[in-house]
C-alpha positions in Angstrom: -31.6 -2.5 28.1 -28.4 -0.3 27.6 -26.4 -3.6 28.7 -28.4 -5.3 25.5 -27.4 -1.9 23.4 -23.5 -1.9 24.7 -23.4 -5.8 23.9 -24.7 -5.2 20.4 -22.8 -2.6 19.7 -19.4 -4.6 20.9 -20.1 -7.9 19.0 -20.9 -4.9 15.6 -17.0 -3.8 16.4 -15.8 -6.9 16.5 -17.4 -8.5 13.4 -16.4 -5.5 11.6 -12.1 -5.9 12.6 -12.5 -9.8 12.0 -14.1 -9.1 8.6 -11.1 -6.7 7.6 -8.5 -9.0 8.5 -9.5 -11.6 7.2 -11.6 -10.6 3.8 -9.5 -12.2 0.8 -6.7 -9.7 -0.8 -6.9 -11.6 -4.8 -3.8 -10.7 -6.1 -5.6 -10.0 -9.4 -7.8 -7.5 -8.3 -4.9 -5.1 -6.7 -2.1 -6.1 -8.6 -2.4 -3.2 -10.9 -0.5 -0.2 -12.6 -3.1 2.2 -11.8 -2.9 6.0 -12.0 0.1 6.2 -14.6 1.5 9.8 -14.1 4.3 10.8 -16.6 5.9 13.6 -14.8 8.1 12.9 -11.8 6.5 14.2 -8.3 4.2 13.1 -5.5 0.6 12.7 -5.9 -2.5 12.4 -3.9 -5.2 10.3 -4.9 -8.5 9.5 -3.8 -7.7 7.8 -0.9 -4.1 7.0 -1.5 -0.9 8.6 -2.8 1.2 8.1 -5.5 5.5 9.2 -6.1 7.1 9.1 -9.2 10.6 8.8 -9.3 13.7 9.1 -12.0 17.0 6.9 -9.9 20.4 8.4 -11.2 21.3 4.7 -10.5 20.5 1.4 -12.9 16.3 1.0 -11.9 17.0 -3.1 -10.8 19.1 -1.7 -8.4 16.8 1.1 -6.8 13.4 -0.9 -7.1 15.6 -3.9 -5.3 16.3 -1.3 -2.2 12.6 -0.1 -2.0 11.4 -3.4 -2.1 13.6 -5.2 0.8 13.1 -2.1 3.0 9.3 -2.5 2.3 9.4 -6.1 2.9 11.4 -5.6 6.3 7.9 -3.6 7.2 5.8 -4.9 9.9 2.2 -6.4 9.0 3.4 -6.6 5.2 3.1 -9.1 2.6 3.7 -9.5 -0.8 0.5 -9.5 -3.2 2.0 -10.3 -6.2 4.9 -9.6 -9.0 8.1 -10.2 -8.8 11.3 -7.8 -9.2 12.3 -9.5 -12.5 8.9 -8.6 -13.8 9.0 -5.3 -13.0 5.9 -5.1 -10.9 5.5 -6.2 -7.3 2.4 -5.5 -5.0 2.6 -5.7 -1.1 -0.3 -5.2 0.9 0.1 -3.5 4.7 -2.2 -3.9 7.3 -3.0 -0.8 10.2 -2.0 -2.2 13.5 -5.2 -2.3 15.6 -8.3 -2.7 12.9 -6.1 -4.5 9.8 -7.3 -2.6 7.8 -5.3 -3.1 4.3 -4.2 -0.6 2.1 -2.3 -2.2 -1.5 0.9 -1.0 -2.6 2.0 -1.3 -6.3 5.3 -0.4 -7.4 6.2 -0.6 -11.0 8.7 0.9 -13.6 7.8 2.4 -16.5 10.2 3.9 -19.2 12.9 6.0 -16.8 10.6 6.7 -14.2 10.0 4.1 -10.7 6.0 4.3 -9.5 4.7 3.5 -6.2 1.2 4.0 -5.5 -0.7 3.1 -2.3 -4.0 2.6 -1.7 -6.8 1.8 0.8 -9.2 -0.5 0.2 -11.6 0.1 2.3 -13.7 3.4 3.0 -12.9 7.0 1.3 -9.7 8.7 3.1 -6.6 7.0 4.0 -6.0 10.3 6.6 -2.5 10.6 4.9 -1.6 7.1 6.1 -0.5 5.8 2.6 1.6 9.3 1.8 3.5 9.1 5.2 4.5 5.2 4.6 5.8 5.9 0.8 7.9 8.9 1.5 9.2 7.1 4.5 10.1 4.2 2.3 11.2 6.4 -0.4 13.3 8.2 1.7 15.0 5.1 3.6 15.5 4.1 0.0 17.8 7.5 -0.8 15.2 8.0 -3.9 
């Protein structure tokens, strides 16, 4: 009986981390400019994180140095948007489950935006303000 249980339980896990990996990330339901804050700082979300930046330095050139070192990060891939337009979105997968969170980065007016977000469940447990502030600070912004 607990071998059945144990079994059940097993094959549950591991329908639920193929399911996560492989569930379809449709560019136009995550590419999005979501949470527009107006004031530059860092922001918490429900389940995610948002930064708001102002670059001393001409914006093509800052969002192009976010964006390669985000695209140099492991289990990455752009979403959506390109550089020229303005507004790219990656989405980043946790190592062991895949679990994806979306990451938008956009300009608007003076002020560079990146917001990350999970898409699955409630809390991110920080994950999403730990990878932006890494970024942003690899970036020098």
């Amino acid at each position: 009986m607990m071998t059945w249980f144990l079994a059940g339980l097993l094959t549950a896990v591991l329908i639920v981390r193929f399911y996560v990996r492989h569930v379809p990330h449709e560019a136009v339901d995550f590419h999005l400019q979501s949470y527009p804050k107006t004031e530059v700082g860092d922001y918490r979300t429900d389940g995610g994180f948002e930064a708001v930046r102002q670059p001393d330095e001409p914006m093509a050139e800052a969002m192009a140095r976010l964006v390669r070192i985000i695209e140099e990060n492991a289990r990455t891939t752009h979403l959506g948007g390109s550089l020229d337009a303005g507004h790219i979105s990656f989405v980043t997968r946790t190592h062991f489950w895949g679990f994806p969170d979306t990451t938008n980065i956009w300009v608007s007016g003076d002020h560079l935006h990146i917001h990350g977000h999970l898409r699955f469940g409630k809390s991110d447990l920080g994950v999403n303000q730990r990878r932006i502030l890494n970024w942003l600070t690899l970036a020098r912004l």
